[in-house]
N, C-alpha and C positions, 0 to 999 in steps of 0.2 A: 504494500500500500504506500509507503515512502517514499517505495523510486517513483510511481505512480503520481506521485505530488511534487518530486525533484522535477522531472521531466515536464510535467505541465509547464511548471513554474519556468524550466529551461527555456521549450515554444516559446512563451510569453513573453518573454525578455528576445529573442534572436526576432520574433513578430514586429516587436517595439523601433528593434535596430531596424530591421528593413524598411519598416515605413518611412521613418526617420531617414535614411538614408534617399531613400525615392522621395521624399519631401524636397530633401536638398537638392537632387539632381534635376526636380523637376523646376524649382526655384533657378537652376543656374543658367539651364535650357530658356527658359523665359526672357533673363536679362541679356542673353545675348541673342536670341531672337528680336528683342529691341533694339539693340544694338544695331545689328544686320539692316533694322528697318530704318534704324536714322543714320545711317551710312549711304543707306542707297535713295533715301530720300535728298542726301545733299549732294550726291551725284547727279542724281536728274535734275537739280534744283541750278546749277550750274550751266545747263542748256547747252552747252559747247556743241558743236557741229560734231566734233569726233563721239560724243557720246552719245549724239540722237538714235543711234542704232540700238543700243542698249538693253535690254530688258530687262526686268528680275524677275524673281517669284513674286515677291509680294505687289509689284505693280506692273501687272499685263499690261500690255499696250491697249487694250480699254479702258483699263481703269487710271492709266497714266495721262491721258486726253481729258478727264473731267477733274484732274489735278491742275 
């Protein structure tokens, strides 16, 4: 019955880390997905003739026209 309650208690705590852990990764993924987006926002923001070709992901050439 002891190991029985060691062993929950073990899940419990490695459960704890993992989230914890994915918490943060998902936190880091975010700020540099922002990152990314105001990078490429002041790229296009800049107009230059050599960059008109451009694209990214977060602004298709549709969604880069009502910008």
């Amino acid at each position: 019955m002891e190991c029985n309650r060691n062993a929950a208690a073990s899940l419990e705590q490695l459960l704890e880390s993992l989230i914890k852990m994915v918490g943060k990764s998902n936190q880091t993924v975010a700020q540099l997905q922002q990152r990314i987006s105001q990078l490429e926002w002041m790229v296009l923001e800049q107009g230059d003739a050599q960059n008109s070709h451009l694209q990214f992901i977060s602004y298709p050439a549709a969604k880069r026209k009502k910008l």
